[in-house]
VOGU-3710 file (C-alpha; in Angstrom, 3 decimals, decimal comma):
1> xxxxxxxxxx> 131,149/193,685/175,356  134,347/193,638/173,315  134,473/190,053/173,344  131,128/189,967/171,752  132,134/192,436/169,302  135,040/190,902/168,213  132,964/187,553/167,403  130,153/189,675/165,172  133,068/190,840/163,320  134,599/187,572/162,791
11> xxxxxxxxxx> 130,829/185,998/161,744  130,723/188,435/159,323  134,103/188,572/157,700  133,414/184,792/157,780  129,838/185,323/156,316  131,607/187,928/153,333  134,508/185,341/152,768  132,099/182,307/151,566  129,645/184,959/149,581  132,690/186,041/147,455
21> xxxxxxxxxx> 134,399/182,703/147,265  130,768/180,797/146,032  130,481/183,926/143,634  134,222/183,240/142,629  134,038/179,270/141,839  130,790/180,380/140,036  132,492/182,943/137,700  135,081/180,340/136,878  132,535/178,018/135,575  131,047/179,918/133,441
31> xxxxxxxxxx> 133,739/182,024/132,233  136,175/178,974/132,493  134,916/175,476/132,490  131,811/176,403/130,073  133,550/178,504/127,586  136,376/175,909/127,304  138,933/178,755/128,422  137,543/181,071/125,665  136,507/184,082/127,894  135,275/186,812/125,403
41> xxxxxxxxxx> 131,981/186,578/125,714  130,409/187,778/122,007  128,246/185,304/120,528  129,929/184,171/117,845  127,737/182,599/114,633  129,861/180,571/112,270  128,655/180,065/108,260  129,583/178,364/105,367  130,257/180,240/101,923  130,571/177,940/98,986
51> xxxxxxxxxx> 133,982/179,723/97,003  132,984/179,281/93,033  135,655/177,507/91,294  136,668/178,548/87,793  135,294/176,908/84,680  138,497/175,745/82,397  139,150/177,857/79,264  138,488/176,428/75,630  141,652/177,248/73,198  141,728/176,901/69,410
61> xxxxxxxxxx> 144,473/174,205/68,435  146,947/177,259/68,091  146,496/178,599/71,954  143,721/180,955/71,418  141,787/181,473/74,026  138,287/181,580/72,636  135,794/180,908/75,719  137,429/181,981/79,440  135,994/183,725/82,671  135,835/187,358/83,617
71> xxxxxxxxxx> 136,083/188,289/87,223  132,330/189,155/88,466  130,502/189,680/92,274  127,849/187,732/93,247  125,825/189,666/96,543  125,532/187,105/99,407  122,745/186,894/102,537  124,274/186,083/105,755  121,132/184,246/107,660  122,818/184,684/111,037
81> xxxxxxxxxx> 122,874/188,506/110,536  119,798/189,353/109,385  117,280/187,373/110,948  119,053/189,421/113,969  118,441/192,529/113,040  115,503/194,274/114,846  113,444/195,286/111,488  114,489/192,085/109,165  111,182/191,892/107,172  111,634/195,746/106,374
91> xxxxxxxxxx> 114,975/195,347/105,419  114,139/192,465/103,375  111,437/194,989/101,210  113,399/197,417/101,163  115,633/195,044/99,178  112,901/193,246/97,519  111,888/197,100/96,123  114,877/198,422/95,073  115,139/195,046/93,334  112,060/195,474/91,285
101> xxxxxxxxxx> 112,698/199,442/90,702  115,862/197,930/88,909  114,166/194,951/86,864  116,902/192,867/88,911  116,364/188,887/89,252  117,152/187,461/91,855  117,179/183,870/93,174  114,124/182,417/94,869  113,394/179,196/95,025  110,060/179,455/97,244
111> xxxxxxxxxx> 107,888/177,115/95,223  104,784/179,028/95,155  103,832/182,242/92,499  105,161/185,579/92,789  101,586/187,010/92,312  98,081/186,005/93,044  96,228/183,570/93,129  99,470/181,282/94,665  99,663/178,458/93,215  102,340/175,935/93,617
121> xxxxxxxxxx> 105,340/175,562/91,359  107,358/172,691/93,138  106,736/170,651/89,462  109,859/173,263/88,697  111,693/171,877/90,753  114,275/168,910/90,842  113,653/166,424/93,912  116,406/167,704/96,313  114,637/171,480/96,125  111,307/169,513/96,788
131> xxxxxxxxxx> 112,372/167,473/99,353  113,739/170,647/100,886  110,652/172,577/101,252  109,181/169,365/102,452  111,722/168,981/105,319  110,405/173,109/105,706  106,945/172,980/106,234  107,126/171,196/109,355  109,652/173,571/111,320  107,248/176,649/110,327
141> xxxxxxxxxx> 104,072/177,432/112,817  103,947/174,570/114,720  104,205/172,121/111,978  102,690/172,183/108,510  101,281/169,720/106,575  102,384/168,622/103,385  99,226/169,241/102,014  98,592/172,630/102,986  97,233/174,844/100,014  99,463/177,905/98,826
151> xxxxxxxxxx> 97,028/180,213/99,913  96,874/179,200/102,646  100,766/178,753/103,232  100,925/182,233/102,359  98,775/183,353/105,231  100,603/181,212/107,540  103,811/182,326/107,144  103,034/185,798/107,354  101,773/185,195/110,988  104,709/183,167/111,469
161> xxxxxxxxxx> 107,345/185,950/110,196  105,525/188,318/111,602  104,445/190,171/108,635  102,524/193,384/109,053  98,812/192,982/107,987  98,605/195,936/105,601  101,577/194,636/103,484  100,002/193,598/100,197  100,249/190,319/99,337  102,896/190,382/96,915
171> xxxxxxxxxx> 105,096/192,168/99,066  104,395/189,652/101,852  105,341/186,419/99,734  108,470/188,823/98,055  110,330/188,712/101,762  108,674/184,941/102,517  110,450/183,466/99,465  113,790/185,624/101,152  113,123/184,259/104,602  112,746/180,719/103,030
181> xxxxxxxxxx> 116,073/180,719/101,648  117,399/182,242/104,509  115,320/179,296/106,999  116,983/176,699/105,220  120,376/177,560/106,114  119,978/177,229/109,746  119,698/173,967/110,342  117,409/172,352/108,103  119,792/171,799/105,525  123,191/171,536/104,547
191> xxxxxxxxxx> 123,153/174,505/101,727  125,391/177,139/102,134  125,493/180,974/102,458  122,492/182,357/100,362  123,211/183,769/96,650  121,100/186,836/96,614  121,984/187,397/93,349  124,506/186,342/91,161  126,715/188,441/88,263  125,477/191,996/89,965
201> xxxxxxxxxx> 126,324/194,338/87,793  128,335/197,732/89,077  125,310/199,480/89,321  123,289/197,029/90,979  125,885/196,449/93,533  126,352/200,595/94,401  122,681/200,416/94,536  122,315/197,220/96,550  124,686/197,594/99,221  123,604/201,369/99,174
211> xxxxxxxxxx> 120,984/199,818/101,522  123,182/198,703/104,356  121,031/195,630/104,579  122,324/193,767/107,623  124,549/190,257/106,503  124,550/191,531/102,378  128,027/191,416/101,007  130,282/191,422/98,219  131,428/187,811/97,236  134,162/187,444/94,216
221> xxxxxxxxxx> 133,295/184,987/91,477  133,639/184,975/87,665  130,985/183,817/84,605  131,899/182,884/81,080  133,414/185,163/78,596  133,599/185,042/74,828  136,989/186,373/73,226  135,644/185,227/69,635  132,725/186,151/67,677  132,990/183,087/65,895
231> xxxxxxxxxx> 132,240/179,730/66,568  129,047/180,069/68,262  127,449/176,941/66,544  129,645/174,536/68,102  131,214/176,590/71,169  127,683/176,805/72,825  126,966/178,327/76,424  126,035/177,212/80,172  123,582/177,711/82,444  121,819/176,594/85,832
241> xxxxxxxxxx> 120,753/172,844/85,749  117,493/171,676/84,453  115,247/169,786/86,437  115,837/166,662/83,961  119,761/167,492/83,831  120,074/167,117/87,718  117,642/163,940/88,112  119,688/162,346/85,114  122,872/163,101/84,571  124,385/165,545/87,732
251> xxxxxxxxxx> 122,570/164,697/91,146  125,279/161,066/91,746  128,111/163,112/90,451  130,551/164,991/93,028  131,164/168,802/92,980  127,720/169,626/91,766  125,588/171,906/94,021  121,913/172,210/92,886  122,937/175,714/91,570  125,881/175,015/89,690
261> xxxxxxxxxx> 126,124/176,260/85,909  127,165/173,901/83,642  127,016/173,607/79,824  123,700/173,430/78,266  124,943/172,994/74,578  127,997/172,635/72,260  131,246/171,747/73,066  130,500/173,792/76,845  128,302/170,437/77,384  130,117/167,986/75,404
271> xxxxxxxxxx> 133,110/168,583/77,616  131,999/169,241/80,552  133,758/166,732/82,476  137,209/168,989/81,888  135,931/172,118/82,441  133,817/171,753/85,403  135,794/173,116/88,588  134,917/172,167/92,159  133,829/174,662/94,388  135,528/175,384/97,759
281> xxxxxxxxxx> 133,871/175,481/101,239  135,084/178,442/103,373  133,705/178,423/107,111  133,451/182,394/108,409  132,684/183,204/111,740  131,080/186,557/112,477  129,524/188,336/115,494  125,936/189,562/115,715  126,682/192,749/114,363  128,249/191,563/111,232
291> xxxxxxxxxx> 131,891/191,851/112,232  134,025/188,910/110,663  135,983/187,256/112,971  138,388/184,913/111,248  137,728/182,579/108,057  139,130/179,229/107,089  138,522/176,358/104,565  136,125/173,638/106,237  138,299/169,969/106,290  137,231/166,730/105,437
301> xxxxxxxxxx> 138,622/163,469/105,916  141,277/166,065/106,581  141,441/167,400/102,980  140,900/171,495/103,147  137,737/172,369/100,524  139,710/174,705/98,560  138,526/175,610/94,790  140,181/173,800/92,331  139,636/175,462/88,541  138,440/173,011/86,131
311> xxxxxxxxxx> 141,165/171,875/83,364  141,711/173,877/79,845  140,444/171,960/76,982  142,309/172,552/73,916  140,144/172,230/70,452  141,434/171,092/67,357  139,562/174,309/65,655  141,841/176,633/64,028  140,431/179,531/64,587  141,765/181,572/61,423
321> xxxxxxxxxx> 140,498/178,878/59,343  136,980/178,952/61,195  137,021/182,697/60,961  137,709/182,370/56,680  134,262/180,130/56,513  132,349/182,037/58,508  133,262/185,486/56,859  133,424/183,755/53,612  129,980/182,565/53,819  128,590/185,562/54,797
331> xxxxxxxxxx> 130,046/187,577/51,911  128,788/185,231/49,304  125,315/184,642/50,573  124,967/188,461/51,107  126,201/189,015/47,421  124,107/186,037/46,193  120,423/187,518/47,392  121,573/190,819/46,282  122,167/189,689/42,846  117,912/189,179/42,942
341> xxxxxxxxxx> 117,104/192,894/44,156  116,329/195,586/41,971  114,873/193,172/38,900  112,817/194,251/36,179  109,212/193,214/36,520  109,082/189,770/35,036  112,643/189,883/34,896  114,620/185,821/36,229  116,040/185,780/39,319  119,699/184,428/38,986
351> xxxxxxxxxx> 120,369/181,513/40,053  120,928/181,697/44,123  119,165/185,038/44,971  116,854/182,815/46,904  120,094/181,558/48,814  119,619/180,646/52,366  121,744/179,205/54,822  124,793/176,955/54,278  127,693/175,099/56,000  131,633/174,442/55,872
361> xxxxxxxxxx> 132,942/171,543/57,580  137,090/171,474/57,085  138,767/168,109/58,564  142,491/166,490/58,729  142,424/163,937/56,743  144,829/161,725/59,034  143,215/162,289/62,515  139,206/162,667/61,862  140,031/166,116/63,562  137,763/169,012/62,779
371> xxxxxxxxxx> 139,958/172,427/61,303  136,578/174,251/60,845  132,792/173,837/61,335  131,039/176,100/60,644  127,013/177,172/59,921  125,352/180,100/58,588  123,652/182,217/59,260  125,053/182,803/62,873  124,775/184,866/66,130  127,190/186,189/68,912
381> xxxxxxxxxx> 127,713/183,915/72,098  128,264/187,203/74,179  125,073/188,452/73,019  122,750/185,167/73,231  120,220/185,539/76,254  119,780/189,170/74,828  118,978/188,556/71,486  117,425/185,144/72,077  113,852/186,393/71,250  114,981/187,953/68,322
391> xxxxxxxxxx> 117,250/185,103/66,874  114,001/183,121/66,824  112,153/185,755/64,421  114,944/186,252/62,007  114,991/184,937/58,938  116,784/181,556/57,776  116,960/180,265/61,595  120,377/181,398/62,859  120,503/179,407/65,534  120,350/176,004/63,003
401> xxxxxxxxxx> 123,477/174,125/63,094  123,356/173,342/59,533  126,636/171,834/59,546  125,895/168,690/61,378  121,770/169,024/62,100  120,677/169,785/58,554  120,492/167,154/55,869  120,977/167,701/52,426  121,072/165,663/48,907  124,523/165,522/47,822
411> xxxxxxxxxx> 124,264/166,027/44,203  127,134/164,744/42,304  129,441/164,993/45,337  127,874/160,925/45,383  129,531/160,123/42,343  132,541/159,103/43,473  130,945/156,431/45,212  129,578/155,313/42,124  132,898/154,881/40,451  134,298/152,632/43,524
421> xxxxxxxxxx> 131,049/150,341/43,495  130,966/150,184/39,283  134,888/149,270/38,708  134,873/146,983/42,075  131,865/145,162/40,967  133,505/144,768/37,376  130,635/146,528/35,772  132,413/149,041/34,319  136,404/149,714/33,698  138,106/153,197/34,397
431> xxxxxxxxxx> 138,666/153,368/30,526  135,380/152,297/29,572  133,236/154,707/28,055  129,321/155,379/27,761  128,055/156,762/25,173  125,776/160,191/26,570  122,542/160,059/24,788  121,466/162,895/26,504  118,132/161,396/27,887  117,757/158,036/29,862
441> xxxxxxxxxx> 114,996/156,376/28,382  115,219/152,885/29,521  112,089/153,074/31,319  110,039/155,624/29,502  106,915/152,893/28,645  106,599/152,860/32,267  106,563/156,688/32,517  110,120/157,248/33,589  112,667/159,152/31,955  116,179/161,337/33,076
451> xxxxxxxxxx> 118,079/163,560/31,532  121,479/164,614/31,521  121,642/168,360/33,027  123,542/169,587/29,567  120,753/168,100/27,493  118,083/169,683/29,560  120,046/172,827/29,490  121,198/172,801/25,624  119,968/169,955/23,958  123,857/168,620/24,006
461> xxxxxxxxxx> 125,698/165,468/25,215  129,274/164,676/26,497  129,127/162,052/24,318  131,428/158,699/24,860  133,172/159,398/28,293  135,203/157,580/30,754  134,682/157,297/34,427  137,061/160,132/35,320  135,523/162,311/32,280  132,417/161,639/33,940
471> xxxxxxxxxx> 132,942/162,978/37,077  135,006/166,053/35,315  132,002/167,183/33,530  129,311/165,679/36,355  127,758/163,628/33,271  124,539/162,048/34,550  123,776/160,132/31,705  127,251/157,965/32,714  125,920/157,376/35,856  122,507/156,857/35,201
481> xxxxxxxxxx> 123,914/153,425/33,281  126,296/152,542/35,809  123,676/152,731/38,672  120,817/151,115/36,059  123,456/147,874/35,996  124,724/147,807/39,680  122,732/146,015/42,390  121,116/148,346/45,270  123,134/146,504/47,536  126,385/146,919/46,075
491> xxxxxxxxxx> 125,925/150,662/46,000  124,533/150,660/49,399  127,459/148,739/50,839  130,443/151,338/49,241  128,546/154,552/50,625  128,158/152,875/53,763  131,631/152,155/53,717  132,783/155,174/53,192  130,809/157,000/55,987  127,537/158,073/54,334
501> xxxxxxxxxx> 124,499/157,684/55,947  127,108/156,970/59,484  127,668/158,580/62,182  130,744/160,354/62,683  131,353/159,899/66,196  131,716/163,707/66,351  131,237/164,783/69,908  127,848/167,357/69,620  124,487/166,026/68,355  124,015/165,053/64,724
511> xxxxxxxxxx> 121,771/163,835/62,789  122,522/160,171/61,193  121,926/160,810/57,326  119,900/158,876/54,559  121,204/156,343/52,230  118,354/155,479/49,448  117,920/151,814/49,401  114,803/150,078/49,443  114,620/149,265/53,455  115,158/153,063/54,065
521> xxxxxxxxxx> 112,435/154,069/51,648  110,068/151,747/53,360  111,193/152,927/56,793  110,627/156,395/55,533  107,342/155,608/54,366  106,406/153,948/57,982  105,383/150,278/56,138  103,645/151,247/53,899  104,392/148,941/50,991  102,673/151,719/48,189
531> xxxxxxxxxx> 104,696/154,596/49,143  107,766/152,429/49,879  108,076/150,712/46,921  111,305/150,678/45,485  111,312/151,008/41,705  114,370/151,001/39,114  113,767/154,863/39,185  114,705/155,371/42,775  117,874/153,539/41,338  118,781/155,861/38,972
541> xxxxxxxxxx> 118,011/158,871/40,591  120,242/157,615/43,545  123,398/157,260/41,346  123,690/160,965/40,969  122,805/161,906/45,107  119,185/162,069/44,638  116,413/160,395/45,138  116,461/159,869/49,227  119,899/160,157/49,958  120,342/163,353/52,175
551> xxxxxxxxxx> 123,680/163,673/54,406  124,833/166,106/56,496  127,900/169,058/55,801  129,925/167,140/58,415  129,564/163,377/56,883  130,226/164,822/53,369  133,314/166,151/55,059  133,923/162,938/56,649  132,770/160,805/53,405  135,763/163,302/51,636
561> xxxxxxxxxx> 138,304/162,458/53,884  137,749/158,835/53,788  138,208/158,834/49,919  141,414/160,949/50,128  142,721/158,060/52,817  141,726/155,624/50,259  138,583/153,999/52,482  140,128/154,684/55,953  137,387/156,565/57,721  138,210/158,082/61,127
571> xxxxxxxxxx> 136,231/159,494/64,015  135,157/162,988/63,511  136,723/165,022/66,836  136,451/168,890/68,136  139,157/167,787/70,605  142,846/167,782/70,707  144,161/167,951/73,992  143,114/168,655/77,864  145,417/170,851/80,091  145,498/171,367/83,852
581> xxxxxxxxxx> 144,248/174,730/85,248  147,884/176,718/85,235  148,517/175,025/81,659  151,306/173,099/83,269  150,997/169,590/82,154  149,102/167,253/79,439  146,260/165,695/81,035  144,790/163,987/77,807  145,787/163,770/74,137  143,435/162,770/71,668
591> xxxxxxxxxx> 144,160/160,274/69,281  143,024/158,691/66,084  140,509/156,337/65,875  139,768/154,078/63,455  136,237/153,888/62,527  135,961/151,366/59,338  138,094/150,518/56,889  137,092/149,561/53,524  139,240/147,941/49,945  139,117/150,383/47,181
601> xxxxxxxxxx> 141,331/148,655/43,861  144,295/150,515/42,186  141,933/151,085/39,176  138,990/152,221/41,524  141,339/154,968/43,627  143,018/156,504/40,317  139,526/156,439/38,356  138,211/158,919/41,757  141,145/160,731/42,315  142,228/161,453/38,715
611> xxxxxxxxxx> 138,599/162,473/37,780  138,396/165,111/40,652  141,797/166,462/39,909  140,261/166,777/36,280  137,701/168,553/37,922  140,139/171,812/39,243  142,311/171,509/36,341  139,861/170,735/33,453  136,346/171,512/35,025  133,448/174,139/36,242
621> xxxxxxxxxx> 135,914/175,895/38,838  138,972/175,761/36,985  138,861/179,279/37,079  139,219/179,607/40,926  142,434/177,605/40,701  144,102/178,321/37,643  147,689/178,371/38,183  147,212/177,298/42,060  151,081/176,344/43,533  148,746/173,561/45,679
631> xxxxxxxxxx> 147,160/170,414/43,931  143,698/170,333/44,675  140,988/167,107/43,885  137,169/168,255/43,837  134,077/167,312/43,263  130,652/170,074/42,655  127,080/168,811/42,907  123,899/170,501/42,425  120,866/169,266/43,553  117,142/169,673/43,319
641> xxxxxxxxxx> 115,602/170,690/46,174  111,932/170,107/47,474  110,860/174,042/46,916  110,055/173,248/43,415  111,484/174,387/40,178  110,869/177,805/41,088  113,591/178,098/43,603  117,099/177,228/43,522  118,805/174,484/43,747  121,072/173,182/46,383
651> xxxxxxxxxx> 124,802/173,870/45,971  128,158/171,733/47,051  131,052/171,166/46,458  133,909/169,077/47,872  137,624/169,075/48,363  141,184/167,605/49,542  144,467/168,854/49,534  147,370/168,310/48,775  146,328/165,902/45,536  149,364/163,019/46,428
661> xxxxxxxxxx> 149,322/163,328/49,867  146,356/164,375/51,452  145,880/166,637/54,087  142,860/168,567/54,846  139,453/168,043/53,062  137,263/171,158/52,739  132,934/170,475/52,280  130,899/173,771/51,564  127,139/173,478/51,276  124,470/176,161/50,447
671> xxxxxxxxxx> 121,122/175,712/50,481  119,180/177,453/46,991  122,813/178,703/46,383  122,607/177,633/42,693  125,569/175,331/41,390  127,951/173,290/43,395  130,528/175,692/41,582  129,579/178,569/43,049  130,721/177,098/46,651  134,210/176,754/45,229
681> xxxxxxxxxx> 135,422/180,273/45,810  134,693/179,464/49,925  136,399/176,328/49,634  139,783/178,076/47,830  139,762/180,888/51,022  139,846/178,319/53,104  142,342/176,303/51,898  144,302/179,841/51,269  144,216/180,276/55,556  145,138/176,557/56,122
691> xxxxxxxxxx> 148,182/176,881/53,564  149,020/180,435/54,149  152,448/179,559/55,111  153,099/177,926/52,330  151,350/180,283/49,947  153,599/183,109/51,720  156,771/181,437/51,049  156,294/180,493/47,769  154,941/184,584/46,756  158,277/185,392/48,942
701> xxxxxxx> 160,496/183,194/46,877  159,049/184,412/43,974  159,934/188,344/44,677  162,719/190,113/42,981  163,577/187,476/40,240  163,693/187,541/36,820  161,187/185,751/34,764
//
């Protein structure tokens, strides 16, 4: 009986040694072999955050730092974490609501209407979001086909996400177009953590993550910043990607996710290339309940996906000078159509109370470089999306960039072109004189006649004059010969020589300019040989900046420079140099180029450049630079415009500086602003800022002595 005992005892120690040894080799496998010697057993989900790289500033040529970035928060959606929770679609309106009670936007890019009837919107969208939702629609209730109408859809995916019936149907599609974004992201394409919402505000994120929404946090980022008011013309702004920007220009280029801002005008576009940053990839792994684990930069081809900043571009805009023009402008033009309020009844308006808009365009001479460029009326970059609305109502069209979209006649600013072609063509000498009849009558038996602006004015005449008499006292009458005598072509050839009617290779969009000849005037009048017949009038009207010629403030600045380089015409350039992120090292200097040059004779060069000094020290705005320690050659021009003789005319007027060796050339343009000599007192302030330092020492050397 013992014996028998003692065996049961050993069958069953036996029996309880295998049962814990198969339950033993068991819990090794699993907690061993299939957890690769990781034993804690929280799911872990791992996600990818795309870390926003920092757009590069844009200095003035002195180091100011006129566009940078200000530190912002961008709320992102963690897919893994919500789509856990127990009550995600509630969560997701509770969002949704406290969105709308807010008037928050936030980013949805489920291509169907917010409101009913749906209706597809995927023509919004460029082809990588399309082909998206088209790699969607399958995954979602079994399979959908592309063809499916948004209706439809709609009613669908509410089954599918489980959407409570007596949701309305806004609400419904609200937390669809959430659970879309957040769909994508597990495994049916490569986009990263979701953006809820980018730039949230202080308020919006207390308010936000108030909610406790499962997955929503607090991402660091930064958006552009404006440190000038000034500028805003040529600085321009960015934004998200256009569907025709990422088809054409960003989709084959590297470091551009479908969401990335970039610049959408002005030099923000122009240079993109240098500011642009690329975005880092950090990999976070998190458990169910939202608890980060550890995070880390994803590696490829064993290269860590950090951020790198995009590089500092460094303008050649002076920013005092820029500052002069603009606030110069604005004083005058303000002044000008306040000299037309408070009339008599029947009482003449003065001559610019009807001003407009205008332009200043300042340049070095020796490197094409722009100083200054400037258009008015203008608007605040910091402002922009806020007042857009409004800028489009207000009067004179702020947002205009006059100085390089708007053409203009240049008035007698075109003369000096007519001295080059008369005395290089041998028509006429630089002593020569014309006798000014007053009226051109040449061509009266066939209708035509033109009169010089002082016989129109007083029934007077310069009488005999010289070339550089001419252009002191803007005498049409001289130039009505010399253009009467010269061939079309001849004149054509010099202006296009010296940049008119040209390009200036500037980096933003301009417009190309007019030169009147008789294949633009047919051009102009699309073929037709009535209307584009070119007559001996056109001619004469030409030789004083009329008839068809029309340039922009920019190529006058450029056509300025070229004559104070004596027919060496550079590129036109915003840019002077491109700096790495920290500002440590060069990574491009701009240099000069070369555009065209052209032969002006000793007799042609001092005929120009002695009659424009003649102008400052003899002419209409002598009286802005009496006794100036700075020699300054000039040129005014008034011209008609197409109002009618009701309105007034155009002003401009034309500079360089210093006379013998030339350094910066100054254009000023104002549109019904009266006479070209008005625009001189803009043109003196500016060349005041670019020579203070000079100015300054010569007031300081003059303090304390004896005279």
């Amino acid at each position: 009986m013992e014996r028998i005992t003692s065996k049961r005892i050993g069958i069953i120690l036996l029996v309880f040694c295998l049962i814990i040894g198969f339950f033993s080799i068991k819990l090794y496998d699993m907690q061993i072999i299939e957890t690769g010697g990781k034993t804690d057993n929280t799911k872990i989900f791992v996600t990818e955050t795309r870390v926003k790289a920092a757009r590069g500033n844009i200095l003035d040529r002195n180091g100011n730092v006129l566009v940078t970035n200000r530190a912002s928060y961008d709320l992102v959606l963690n897919h893994y974490i919500i789509c856990s929770a127990a009550d995600t679609n509630d969560r997701l309106l509770e969002l949704v609501n406290m969105c709308r009670e807010m008037d928050i936007q936030y980013n949805d890019h489920f291509p169907v209407t917010m409101e009913l009837p749906f209706e597809y919107t995927l023509s919004d969208y460029n082809s990588t979001w399309q082909s998206y939702f088209q790699a969607y629609l399958p995954k979602k209730s079994g399979g959908l086909d592309s063809d499916i109408t948004a209706p439809l859809l709609i009613r669908k995916l509410r089954a599918s996400y489980n959407i409570p019936e007596s949701w309305s149907d806004e609400d419904a599609r609200a937390v669809i177009g959430i659970r879309y974004e957040l769909d994508l992201r597990q495994g049916i394409t490569n986009l990263p953590n979701y953006i809820f919402l980018e730039d949230a505000s202080s308020n919006e994120l207390y308010a936000l993550l108030e909610l406790n929404t499962p997955g929503l946090v607090a991402e660091a980022s930064t958006v552009r910043a404006y440190n000038t008011k000034y500028a805003a013309h040529i600085l321009g702004y960015v934004g998200a990607m256009t569907k025709v920007q990422w088809e054409n220009i960003y989709k084959p280029l590297p470091g551009y996710p479908l969401d990335a801002l970039v610049g959408q005008s002005g030099l923000e576009e122009a240079f993109e290339e240098y500011l642009h940053g690329t975005d880092g990839i950090r990999v976070d792994e998190w458990t169910a309940d939202g608890t980060l684990v550890r995070s880390y930069y994803k590696v490829v081809d064993g290269v860590e996906q950090r951020p790198v900043n995009g590089q500092n571009v460094e303008l050649s805009i002076d920013l005092n000078v820029q500052t002069t023009a603009e606030e110069q402008m604005k004083a005058l033009f303000t002044e000008l159509r306040q000299s037309g309020e408070n009339l008599a009844e029947g009482e003449k308006k003065p001559d610019g109370s009807d001003a407009e808009g205008g332009a200043v365009v300042v340049m070095d001479v020796k490197t094409g470089q722009l100083l200054a460029c400037a258009s008015y009326p203008t608007y605040d970059l910091s402002t922009f999306r806020q007042d857009y609305n409004d800028l489009l109502e207000q009067d004179f069209a702020p947002l205009y960039n006059r100085a390089l979209q708007a053409t203009y006649p240049p008035g007698s600013t075109y003369k000096m072109a007519m001295v080059i072609a008369g005395i290089d063509s041998q028509v006429i000498t630089r002593t020569q004189t014309i006798e000014d009849l007053g009226s051109y009558r040449k061509y009266e038996a066939s209708g035509f006649t033109a009169d010089c602006l002082i016989w129109s004015n007083n029934h007077a005449t310069h009488g005999a004059i010289n070339a550089m008499e001419a252009l002191r006292d803007s005498c049409n009458y001289y130039f009505y010969t010399v253009g009467d005598k010269l061939d079309i072509k001849i004149i054509d050839q010099v202006a296009k020589g010296l940049g008119l009617g040209e390009k200036t290779g500037i980096e933003l969009s301009e417009q190309p300019g007019l030169r009147a000849n008789p294949e633009n005037k047919l051009d102009l009048h699309k073929g037709n040989t009535d209307l584009g017949r070119w007559y001996a009038a056109d001619q004469i009207m030409a030789s004083i900046g009329q008839s068809i010629n029309s340039f922009t403030p920019v190529q006058l600045c450029a056509y300025t420079a070229t004559l104070a380089n004596r027919g060496v015409r550079y590129k036109a350039t915003f840019l002077s140099r491109v700096l790495d992120a920290d500002y440590s090292s060069v990574i491009y200097t701009n240099e000069a180029v070369e555009l065209s040059r052209m032969d002006i004779s000793d007799e042609a060069y001092a005929a120009y450049t002695e009659g424009m000094r003649m102008v400052i020290t003899e002419g209409s705005v002598r009286r802005y630079f009496q006794d100036y320690p700075i020699e300054v050659a000039a040129k005014t021009g008034t011209a008609q415009t197409d109002a009618g003789d009701a309105y007034s005319d155009n002003g401009a007027f034309v500079c360089y500086a210093p006379y013998d060796d030339p350094e910066i050339a100054v254009v000023v343009y104002g549109e019904k602003a009266g006479h070209g000599s008005t625009m001189a007192q803009i043109a003196k302030a500016v060349l005041d800022a670019y020579f203070s330092d000079i100015l300054s020492e010569g007031a300081a050397s003059g303090e304390n002595t004896v005279s």
